[in-house]
Every structure is written in C-alpha cells, then in structure tokens.
C-alpha positions in Angstrom: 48.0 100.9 -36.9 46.4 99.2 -39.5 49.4 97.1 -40.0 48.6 95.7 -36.1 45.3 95.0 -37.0 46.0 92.7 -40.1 48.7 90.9 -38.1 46.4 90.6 -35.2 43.6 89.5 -37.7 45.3 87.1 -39.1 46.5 85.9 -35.8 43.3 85.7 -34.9 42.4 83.5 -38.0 45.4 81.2 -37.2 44.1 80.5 -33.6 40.6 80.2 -35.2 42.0 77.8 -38.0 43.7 75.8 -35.2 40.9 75.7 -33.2 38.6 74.6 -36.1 41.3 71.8 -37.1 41.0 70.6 -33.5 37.4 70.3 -33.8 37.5 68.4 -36.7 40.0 65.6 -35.5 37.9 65.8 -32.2 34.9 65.2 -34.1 36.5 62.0 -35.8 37.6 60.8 -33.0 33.8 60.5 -32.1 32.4 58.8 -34.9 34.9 56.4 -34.6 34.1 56.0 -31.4 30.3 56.3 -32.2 31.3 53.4 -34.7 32.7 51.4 -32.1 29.9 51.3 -29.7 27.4 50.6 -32.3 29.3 47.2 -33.2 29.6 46.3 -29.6 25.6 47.2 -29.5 25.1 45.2 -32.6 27.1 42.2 -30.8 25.7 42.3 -27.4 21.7 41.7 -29.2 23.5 39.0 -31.0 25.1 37.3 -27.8 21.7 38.3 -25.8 19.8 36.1 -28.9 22.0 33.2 -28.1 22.2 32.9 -24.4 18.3 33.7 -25.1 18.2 30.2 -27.2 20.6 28.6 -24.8 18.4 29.2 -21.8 15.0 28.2 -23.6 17.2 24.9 -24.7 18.5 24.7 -21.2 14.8 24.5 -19.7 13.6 22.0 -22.2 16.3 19.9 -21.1 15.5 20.1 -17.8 11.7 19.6 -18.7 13.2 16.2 -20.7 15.4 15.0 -17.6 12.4 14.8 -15.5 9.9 13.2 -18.1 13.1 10.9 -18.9 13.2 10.4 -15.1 9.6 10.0 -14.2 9.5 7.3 -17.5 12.2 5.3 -15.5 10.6 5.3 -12.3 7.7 3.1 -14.2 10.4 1.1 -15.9 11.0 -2.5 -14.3 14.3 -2.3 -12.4 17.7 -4.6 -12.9 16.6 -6.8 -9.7 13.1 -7.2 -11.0 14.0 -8.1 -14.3 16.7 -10.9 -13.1 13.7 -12.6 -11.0 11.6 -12.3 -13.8 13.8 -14.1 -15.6 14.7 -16.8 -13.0 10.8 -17.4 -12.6 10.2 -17.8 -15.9 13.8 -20.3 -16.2 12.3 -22.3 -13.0 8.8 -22.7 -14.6 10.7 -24.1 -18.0 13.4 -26.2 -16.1 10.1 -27.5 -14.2 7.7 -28.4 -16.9 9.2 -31.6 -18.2 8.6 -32.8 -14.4 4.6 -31.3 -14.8 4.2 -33.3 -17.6 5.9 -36.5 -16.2 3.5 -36.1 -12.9 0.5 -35.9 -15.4 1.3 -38.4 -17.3 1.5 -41.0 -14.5 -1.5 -39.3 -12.9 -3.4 -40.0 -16.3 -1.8 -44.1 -16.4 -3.5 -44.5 -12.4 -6.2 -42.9 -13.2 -7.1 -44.3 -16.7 -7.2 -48.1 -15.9 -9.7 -47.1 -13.0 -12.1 -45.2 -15.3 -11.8 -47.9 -17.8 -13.1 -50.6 -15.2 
C-alpha cells in the first residue's frame, strides 16, 4: 500500500506540476495581452490629442472664412472697380476739353473786363 500511495502522490504532483505550468503560460499570455492594450491606450490619447488640435484648427478656420468673408463683403467689387476706373479715364480724356472751354471763356471775358 504504501507503494500506491507514492505513485498516486506523485501522480498527483505531475497533474499539479501540469496544472501549475498551465497557469504560468496562461498568465503570460495575459501580460502580453495586458501589454498590448496598454499601447493601444497609449495610442488612442495620442490620436484623441490630434483630432483634439485638428478640431480646435478646424473651428478657427471656420471663424477665418467668415471674417475673410464678411472683409470681402466691404471690399469694392470687380464691376465697381471697372466704373471707377472708366470715370476716372472719362474725367482725364475730358480735361484737355475743360481747359480749352476755359481758356476761351477767359479770351471773351477778359477784353470785356479790360474795357
């Protein structure tokens, strides 16, 4: 009999050995695991500070679009700036005929004064 119970003992120690090896692989299996997730934590707070900056750049944009736009709405349009332009052409292709008018207006009106 006691030849039964060493066998069965260390059976028994075998199974326990087993089991305990088992564990052990089990276990690093889950720090690696552990391991994994914390990288993938450590690069989702990355990725959340980017789209973080990307958003906050994002809504200055859209704050510089509309001062941009609202800046344009005061500025002088194409058509306004071409009759501008034509105005001020007519007033300097007209002058020479101004000052041809007032000249003649002053060579009437001079020998009258002078009488």
């Amino acid at each position: 009999m006691p030849q039964i119970d060493k066998e069965k003992e260390v059976e028994d120690m075998e199974k326990f050995m087993t089991i305990l090896m088992d564990v052990k692989v089990s276990l690093a299996e889950q720090n690696q695991k552990l391991d994994n997730v914390l990288d993938v934590k450590k690069k989702v707070e990355e990725t959340s500070k980017i789209a973080a900056e990307a958003d906050r750049v994002s809504q200055q944009n859209v704050k510089d679009i509309k001062k941009f736009e609202e800046e344009m709405r005061d500025k002088a349009d194409k058509d306004e700036v071409e009759r501008i332009i034509k105005e001020k052409d007519n007033w300097q292709r007209n002058l020479p005929a101004w000052v041809a008018a007032l000249i003649a207006l002053l060579a009437w009106v001079v020998p009258i004064l002078t009488q």
